[in-house]
LOGUZA-39772 format. One record per residue (C-alpha): x, y, z; residue number from 0. Coordinates in nm, 2 decimals, decimal comma. Layout:
(lumpa (X Y Z) NUM);
...
This chain:
(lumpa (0,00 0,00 0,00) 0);
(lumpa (0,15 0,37 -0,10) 1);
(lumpa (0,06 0,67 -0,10) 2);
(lumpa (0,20 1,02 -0,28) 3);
(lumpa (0,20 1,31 -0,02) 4);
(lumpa (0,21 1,63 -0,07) 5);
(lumpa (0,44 1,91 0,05) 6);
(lumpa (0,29 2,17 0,27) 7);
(lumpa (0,00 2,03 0,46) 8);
(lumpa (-0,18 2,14 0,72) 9);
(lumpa (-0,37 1,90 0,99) 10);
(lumpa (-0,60 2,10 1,15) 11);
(lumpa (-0,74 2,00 1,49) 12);
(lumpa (-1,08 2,08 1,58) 13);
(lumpa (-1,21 1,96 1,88) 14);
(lumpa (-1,54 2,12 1,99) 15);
(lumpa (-1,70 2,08 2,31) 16);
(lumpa (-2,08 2,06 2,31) 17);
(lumpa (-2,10 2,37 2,51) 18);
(lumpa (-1,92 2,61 2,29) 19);
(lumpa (-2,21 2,77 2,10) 20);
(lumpa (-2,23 2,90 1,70) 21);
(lumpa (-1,98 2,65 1,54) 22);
(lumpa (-1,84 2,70 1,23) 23);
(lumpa (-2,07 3,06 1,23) 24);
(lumpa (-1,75 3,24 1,13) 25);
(lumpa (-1,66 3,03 0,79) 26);
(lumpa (-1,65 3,23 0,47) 27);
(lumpa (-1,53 3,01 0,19) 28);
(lumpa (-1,35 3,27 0,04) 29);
(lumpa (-1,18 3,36 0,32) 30);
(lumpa (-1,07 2,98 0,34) 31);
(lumpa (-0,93 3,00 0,03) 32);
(lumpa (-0,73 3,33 0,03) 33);
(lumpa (-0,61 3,21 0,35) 34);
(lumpa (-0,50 2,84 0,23) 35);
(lumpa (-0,35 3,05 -0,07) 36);
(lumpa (-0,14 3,29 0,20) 37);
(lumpa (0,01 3,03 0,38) 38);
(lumpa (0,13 2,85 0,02) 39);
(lumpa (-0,09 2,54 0,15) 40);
(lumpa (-0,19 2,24 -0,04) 41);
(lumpa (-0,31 1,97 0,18) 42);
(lumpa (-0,54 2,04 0,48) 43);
(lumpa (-0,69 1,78 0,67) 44);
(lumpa (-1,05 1,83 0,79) 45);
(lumpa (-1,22 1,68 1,06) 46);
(lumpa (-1,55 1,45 1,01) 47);
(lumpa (-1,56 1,38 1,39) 48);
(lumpa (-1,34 1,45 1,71) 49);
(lumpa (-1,22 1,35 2,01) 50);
(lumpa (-1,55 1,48 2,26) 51);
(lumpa (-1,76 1,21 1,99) 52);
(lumpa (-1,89 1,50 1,77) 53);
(lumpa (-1,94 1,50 1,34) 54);
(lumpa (-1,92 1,78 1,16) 55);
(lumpa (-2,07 1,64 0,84) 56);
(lumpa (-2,41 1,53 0,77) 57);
(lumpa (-2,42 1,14 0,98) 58);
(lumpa (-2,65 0,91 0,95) 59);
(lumpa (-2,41 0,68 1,17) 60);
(lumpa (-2,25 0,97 1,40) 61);
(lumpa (-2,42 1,27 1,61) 62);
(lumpa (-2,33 1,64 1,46) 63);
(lumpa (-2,23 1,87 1,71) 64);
(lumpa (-2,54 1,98 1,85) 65);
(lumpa (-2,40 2,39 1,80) 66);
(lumpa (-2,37 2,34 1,43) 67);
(lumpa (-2,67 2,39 1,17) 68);
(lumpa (-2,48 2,30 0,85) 69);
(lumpa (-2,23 2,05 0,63) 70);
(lumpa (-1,92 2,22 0,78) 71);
(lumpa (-1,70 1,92 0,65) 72);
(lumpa (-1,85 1,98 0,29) 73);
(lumpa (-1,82 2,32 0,28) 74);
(lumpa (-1,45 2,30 0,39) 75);
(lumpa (-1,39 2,02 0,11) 76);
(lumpa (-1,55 2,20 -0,17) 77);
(lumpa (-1,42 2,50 -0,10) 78);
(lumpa (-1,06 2,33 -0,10) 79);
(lumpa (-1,11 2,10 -0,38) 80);
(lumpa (-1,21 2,42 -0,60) 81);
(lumpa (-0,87 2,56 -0,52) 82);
(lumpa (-0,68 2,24 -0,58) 83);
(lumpa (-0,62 2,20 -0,23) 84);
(lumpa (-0,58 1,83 -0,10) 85);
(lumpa (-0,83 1,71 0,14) 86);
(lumpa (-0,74 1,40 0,37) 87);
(lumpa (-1,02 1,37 0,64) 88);
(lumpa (-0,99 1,31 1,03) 89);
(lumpa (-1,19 1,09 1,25) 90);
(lumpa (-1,13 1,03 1,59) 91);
(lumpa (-1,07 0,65 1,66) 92);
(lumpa (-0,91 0,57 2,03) 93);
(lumpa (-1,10 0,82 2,19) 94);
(lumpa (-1,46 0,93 2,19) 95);
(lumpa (-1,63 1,08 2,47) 96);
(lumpa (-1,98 1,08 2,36) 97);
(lumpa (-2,00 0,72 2,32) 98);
(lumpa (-1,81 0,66 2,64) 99);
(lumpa (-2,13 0,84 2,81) 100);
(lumpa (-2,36 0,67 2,58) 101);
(lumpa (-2,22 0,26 2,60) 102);
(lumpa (-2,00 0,31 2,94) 103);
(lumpa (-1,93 -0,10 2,89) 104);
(lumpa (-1,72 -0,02 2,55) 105);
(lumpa (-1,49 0,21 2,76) 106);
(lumpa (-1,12 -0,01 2,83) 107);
(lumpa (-1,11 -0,12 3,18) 108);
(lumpa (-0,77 -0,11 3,38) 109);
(lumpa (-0,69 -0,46 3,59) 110);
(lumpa (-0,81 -0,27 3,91) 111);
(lumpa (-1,15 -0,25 3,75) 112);
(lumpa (-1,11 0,17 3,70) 113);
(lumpa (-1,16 0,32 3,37) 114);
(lumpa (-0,82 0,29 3,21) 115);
(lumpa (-0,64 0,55 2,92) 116);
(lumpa (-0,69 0,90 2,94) 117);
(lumpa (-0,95 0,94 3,24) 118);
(lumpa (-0,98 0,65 3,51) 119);
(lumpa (-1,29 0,81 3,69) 120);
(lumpa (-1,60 0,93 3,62) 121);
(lumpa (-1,56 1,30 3,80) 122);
(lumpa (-1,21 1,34 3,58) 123);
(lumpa (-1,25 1,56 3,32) 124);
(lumpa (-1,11 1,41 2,96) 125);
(lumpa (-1,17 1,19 2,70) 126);
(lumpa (-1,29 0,85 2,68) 127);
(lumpa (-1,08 0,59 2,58) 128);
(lumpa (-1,23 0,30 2,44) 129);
(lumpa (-1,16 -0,07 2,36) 130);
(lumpa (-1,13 -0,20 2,02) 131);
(lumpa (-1,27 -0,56 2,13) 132);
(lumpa (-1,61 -0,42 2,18) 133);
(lumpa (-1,89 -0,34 1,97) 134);
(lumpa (-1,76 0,03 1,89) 135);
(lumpa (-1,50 -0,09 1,65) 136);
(lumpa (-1,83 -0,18 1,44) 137);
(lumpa (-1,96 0,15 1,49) 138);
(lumpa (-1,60 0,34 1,42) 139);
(lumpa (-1,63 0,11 1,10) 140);
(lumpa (-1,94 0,18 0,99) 141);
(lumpa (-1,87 0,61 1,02) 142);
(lumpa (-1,55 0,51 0,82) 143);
(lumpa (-1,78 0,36 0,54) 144);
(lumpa (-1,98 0,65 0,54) 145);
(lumpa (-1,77 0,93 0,53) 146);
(lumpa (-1,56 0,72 0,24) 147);
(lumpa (-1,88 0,68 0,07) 148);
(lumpa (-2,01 1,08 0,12) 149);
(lumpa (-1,63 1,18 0,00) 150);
(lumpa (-1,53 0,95 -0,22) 151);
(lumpa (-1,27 1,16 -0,35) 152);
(lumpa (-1,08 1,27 -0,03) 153);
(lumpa (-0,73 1,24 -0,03) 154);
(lumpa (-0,70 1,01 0,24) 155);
(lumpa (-0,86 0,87 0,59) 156);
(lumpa (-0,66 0,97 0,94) 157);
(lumpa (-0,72 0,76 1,25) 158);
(lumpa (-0,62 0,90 1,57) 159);
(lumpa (-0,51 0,81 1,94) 160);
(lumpa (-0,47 0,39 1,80) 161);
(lumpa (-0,41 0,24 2,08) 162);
(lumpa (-0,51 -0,05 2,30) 163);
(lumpa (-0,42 -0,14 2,65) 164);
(lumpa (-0,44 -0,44 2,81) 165);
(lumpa (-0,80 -0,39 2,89) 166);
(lumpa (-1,03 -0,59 3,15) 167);
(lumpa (-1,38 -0,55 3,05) 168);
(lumpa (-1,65 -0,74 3,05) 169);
(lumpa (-1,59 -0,82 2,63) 170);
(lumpa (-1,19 -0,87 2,71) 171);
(lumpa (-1,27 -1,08 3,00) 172);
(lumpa (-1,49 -1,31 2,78) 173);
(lumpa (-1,25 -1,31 2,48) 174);
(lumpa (-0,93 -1,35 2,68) 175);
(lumpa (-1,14 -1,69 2,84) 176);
(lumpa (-1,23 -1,82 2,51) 177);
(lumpa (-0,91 -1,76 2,39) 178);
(lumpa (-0,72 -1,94 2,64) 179);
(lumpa (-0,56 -1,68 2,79) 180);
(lumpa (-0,54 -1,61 3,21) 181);
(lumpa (-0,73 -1,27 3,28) 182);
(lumpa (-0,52 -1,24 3,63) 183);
(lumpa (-0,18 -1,26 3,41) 184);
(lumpa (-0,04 -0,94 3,30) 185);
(lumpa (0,15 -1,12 3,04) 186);
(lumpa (-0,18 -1,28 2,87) 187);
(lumpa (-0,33 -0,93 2,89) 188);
(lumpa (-0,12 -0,78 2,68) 189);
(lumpa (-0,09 -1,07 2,43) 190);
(lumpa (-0,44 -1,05 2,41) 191);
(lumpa (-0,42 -0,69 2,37) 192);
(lumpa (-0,22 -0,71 2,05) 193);
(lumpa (-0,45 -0,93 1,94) 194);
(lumpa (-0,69 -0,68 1,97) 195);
(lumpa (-0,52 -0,41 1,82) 196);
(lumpa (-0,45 -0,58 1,51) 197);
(lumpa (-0,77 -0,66 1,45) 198);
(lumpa (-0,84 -0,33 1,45) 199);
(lumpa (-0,59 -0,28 1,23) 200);
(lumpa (-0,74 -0,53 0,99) 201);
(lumpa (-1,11 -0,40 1,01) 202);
(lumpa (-1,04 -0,03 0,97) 203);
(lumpa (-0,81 -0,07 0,67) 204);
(lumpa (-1,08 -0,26 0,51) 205);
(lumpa (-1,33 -0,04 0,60) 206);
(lumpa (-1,17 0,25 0,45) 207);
(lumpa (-1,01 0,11 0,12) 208);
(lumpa (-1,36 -0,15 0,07) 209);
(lumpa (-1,45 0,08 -0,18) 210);
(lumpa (-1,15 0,23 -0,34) 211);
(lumpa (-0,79 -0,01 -0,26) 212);
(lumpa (-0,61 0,32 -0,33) 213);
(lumpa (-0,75 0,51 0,00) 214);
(lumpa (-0,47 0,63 0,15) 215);
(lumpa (-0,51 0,55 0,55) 216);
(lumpa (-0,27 0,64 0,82) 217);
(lumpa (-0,31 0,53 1,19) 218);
(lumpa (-0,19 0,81 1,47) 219);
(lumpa (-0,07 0,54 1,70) 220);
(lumpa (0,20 0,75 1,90) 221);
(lumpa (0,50 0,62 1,91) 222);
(lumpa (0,58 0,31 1,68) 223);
(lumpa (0,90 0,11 1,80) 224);
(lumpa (1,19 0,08 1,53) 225);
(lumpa (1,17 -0,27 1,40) 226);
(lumpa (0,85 -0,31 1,49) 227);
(lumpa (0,70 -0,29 1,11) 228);
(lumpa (0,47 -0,56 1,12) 229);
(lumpa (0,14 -0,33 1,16) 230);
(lumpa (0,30 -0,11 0,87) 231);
(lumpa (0,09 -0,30 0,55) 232);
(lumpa (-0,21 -0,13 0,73) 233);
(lumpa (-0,06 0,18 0,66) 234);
(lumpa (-0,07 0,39 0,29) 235);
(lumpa (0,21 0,66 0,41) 236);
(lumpa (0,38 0,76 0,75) 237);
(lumpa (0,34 1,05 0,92) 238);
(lumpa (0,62 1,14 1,19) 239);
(lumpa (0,44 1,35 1,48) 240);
(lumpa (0,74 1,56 1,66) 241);
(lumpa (0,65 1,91 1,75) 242);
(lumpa (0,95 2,06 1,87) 243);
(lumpa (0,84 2,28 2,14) 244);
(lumpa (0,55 2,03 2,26) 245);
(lumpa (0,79 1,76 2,42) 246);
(lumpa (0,92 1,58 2,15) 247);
(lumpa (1,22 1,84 2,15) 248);
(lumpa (1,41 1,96 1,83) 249);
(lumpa (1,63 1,56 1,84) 250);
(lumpa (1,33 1,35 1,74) 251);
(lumpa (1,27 1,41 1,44) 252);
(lumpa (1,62 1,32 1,24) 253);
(lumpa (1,68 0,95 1,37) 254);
(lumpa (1,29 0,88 1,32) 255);
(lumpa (1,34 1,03 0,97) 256);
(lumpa (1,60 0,90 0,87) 257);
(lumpa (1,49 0,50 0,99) 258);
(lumpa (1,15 0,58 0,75) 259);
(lumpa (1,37 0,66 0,50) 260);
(lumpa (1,46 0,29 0,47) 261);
(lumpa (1,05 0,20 0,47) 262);
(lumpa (0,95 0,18 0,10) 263);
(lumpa (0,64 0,46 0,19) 264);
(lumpa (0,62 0,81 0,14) 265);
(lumpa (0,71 1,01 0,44) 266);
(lumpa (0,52 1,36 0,63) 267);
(lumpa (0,68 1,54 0,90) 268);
(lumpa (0,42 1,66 1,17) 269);
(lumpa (0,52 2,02 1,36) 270);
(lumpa (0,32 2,26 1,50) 271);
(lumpa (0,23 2,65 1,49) 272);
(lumpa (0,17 2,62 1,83) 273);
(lumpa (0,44 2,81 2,08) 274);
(lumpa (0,40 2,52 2,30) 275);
(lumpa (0,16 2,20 2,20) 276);
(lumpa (-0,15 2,12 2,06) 277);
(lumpa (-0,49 2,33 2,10) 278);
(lumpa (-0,29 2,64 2,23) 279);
(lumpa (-0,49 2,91 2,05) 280);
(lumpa (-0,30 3,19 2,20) 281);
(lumpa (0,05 3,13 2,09) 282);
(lumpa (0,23 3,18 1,81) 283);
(lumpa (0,58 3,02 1,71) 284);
(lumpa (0,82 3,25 1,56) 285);
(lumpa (0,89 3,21 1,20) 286);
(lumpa (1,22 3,16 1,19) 287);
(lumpa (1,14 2,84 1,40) 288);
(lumpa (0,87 2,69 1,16) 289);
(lumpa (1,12 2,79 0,85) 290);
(lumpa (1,37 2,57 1,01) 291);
(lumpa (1,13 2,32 1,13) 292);
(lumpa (1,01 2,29 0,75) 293);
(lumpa (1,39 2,32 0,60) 294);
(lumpa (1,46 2,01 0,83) 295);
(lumpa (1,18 1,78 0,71) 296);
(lumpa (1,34 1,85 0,38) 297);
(lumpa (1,68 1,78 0,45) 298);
(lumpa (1,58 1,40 0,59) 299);
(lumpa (1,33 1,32 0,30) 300);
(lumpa (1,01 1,43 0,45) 301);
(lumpa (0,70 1,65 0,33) 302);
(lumpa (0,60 1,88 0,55) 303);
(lumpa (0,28 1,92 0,80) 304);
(lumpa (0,20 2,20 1,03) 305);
(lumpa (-0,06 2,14 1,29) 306);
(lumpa (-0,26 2,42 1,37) 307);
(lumpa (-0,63 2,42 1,60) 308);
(lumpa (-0,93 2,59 1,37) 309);
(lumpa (-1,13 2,84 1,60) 310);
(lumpa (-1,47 2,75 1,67) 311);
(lumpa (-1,64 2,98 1,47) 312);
(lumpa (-1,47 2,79 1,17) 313);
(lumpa (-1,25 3,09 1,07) 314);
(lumpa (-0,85 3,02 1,01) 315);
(lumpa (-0,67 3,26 1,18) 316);
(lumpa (-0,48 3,45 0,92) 317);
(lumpa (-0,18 3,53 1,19) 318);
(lumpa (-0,12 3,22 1,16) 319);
(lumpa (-0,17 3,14 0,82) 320);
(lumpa (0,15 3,42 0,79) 321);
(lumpa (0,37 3,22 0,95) 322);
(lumpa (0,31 2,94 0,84) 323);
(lumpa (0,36 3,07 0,53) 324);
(lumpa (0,72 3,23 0,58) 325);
(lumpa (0,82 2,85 0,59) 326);
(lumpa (0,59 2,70 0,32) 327);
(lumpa (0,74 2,99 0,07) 328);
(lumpa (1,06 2,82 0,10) 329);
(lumpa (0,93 2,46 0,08) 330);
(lumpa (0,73 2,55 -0,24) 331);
(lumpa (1,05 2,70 -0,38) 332);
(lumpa (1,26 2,39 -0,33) 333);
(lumpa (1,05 2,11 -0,39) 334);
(lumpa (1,12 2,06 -0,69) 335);
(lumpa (1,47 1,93 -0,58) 336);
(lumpa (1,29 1,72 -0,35) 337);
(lumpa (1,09 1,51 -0,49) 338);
(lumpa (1,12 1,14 -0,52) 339);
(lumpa (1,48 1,14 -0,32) 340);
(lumpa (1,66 0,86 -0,22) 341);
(lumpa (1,85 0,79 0,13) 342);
(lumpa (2,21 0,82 0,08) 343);
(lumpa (2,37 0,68 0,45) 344);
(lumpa (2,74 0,78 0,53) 345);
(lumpa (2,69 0,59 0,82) 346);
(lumpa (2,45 0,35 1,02) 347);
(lumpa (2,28 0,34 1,39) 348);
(lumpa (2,18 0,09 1,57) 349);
(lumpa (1,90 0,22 1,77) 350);
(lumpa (1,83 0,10 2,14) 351);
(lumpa (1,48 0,20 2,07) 352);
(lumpa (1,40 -0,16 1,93) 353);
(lumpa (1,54 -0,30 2,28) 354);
(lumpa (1,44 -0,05 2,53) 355);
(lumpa (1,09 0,02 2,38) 356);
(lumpa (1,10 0,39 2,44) 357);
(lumpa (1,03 0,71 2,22) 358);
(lumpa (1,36 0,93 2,41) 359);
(lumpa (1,66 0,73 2,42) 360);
(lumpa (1,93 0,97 2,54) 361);
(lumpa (2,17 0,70 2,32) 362);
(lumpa (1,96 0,75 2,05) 363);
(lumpa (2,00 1,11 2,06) 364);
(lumpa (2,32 1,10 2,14) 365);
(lumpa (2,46 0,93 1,85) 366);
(lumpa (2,27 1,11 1,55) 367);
(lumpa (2,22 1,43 1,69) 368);
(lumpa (2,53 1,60 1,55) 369);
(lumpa (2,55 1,43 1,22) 370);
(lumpa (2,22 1,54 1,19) 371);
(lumpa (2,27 1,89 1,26) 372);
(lumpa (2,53 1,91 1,01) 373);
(lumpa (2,32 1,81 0,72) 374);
(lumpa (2,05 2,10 0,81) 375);
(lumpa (2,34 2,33 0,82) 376);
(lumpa (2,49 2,26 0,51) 377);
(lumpa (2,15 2,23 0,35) 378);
C-alpha cells in the first residue's frame, strides 16, 4: 500500500465541546481560500468527527455537534477541492467521549477495574478511551464507510489516538477466556491486547479502502517502536508527529526520519504553529522556528505538515496562516529538488529503541544528533 503526499500540509485539529455555541458561524469560503492560498498550503486535513464524539458532516451513523446547523465538512472540502487543495479527512478513533457516556461498557477497563487511558474516573475531566474488542469498533467502522462513501474523492482517511491497552472489561474478559488466555496474568493481557489491536488494524483498513484499494489511511498510534513494522501493511504513508516545542524536543525528528527513510512509503513530518503543544490558541511560534522546522523535514526526505487548531467559529486565523507561510514559501520553492529522493547513509545506527521500547533514548539522541545537525546546516 503507497501513497504520494504532498508538500505543505496542514492537519488542523478541531475539537469542539458541546458547550461552545455557533460553530463554524464564522466560515466564509472565500476567506478559506485566500487564506490556504497565503500560507502557500496544499493539503489540509478536515475533521469528520473529534475527540469529545462530535461530526461535523451530515451522519446518519455519527451525532453532529449539537451547535452546528450546516455541512461544515463539505463546505470546507469543496471550498478546497475548488482551489486544488488536497483534502485528507480526520476521524477520531481511540478516543470518543460521547459514546463513552452513551455505551459506558465499551470504555477499556484497567486490571483494578477503574476506567483505564486517558481518564480512570468518572468525576475526571477528559476523554474517553475505548476498547477496540467491543462493539464500537463496528460502529467506528461503519462512520468510516460513510464518510468514504459521502467523500469519495478525499485524499485520504486519518485515524487518531490507536491504541489499546491491556483492557479488563467485560468483552476482554470473555475473549481472553475463550481464547485461552489467564485474565489475572499481565502477560496474557497484553498478548491479548495485541490481538486486539491488530484486528483493529485489519477492520479499519478494510473499511476504509472497501470501496476504493487506493484510499490512502494512516493510523496516529503514538509512538511506533523501530523494527517493529509488522502493523505497517495497514498503513498507505507515515506521518512522523514531533512538535519541537510540545515535548518531543528539536532531536526526534532526524533519527525517526531517517529509519523511514529505509520504509518503502512516502514520508510527512508533523510540527506545530503552536508556541508550545496542541490546542494552544494563543500562541504563536516565531517564523524563523517553523522555516527551520520545515527546512529540516526536507533535509531528511520528508513532506511537511504543520498542525494548527481551527477556531470555533470555523474561521482560520490568518496570523497564523503568515507564519506558516514564511516556511511554506521556502518549501514550495525547493520542492522541486525534493521530490522522489533517495536515502544516501554515510553511516548506520543501531537504535536502542528496538530493545528498550522507548520514544527518548538519550543513546539514541546521542549518537545522531550531531550528524544530523550538520546536514540541516549545510542544506
Amino acid at each position: 500500500m503507497s501513497h504520494k503526499l504532498r508538500f505543505r500540509q496542514i492537519h488542523l485539529d478541531f475539537h469542539t465541546s458541546p458547550a461552545i455555541p455557533d460553530i463554524g458561524i464564522g466560515f466564509n469560503k472565500q476567506q478559506w481560500q485566500d487564506t490556504l492560498k497565503k500560507g502557500h498550503v496544499d493539503s489540509v486535513t478536515t475533521f469528520a468527527s473529534c475527540h469529545h464524539g462530535w461530526s461535523y458532516y451530515d451522519t446518519k451513523i455519527g451525532k453532529r455537534h449539537p451547535k452546528l446547523d450546516f455541512d461544515l465538512l463539505r463546505a470546507q472540502f469543496d471550498a478546497s477541492k475548488e482551489i486544488d487543495v488536497n483534502v485528507p479527512i480526520y476521524l477520531t478513533a481511540g478516543v470518543h467521549s460521547r459514546m463513552g457516556d452513551e455505551h459506558p461498557e465499551w470504555r477499556e477497563v484497567s486490571a483494578e477495574g477503574s476506567y483505564a487511558g486517558w481518564t480512570q474516573s468518572p468525576l475526571q475531566a477528559g476523554f474517553k478511551s475505548m476498547c477496540f474488542n467491543t462493539p464500537y469498533l463496528d460502529h467506528l467502522c461503519e462512520q468510516i464507510r460513510e464518510v468514504v462513501a459521502l467523500f469519495p474523492n478525499c485524499d485520504g482517511i486519518f485515524l487518531d489516538i490507536i491504541s489499546q491497552g491491556p483492557c479488563c472489561c467485560q468483552f476482554c474478559i470473555e475473549s481472553m477466556h475463550q481464547k485461552g488466555f489467564d485474565p489475572s496474568s499481565d502477560k496474557d493481557r497484553k498478548a491479548h491486547a495485541k490481538q486486539v489491536l491488530e484486528n483493529y488494524y485489519l477492520q479499519t483498513t478494510k473499511a476504509a479502502t472497501d470501496e476504493n484499494p487506493d484510499m490512502g489511511i494512516f493510523h496516529n498510534s503514538g509512538h511506533i517502536n523501530r523494527g517493529d513494522n509488522d502493523i505497517l501493511k495497514y498503513f498507505s504513508h507515515l506521518e512522523l508527529e514531533s512538535l519541537p516545542t510540545g515535548g518531543w524536543g528539536y532531536d526526534h525528528f532526524p533519527m525517526s526520519a531517517k529509519y523511514c527513510k529505509k520504509i518503502d512509503k512516502d514520508l510527512l513530518g508533523m510540527t506545530g504553529k503552536f508556541h508550545t503543544t496542541w490546542g494552544e490558541f494563543g500562541g504563536y511560534k516565531h517564523p524563523n522556528a517553523l522555516r527551520y522546522e520545515c527546512a529540516a523535514m526536507l533535509a531528511f526526505g520528508s513532506k511537511c505538515s504543520v498542525g494548527d487548531q481551527l477556531h470555533p467559529n470555523g474561521m482560520l486565523d490568518e496570523s497564523t496562516y503568515d507564519i506558516i507561510g514564511a516556511g511554506y514559501k521556502e518549501v514550495e520553492e525547493k520542492e522541486a529538488w525534493c521530490s522522489d529522493t533517495v536515502n544516501v547513509a554515510d553511516i548506520a545506527v543501531i537504535s536502542s529503541d528496538a530493545v528498550n521500547q522507548c520514544r527518548d533514548s538519550a543513546a539514541d539522541v546521542g549518537s545522531a544528533v550531531c550528524y544530523s545537525k550538520a546536514i540541516i546546516y549545510s542544506i
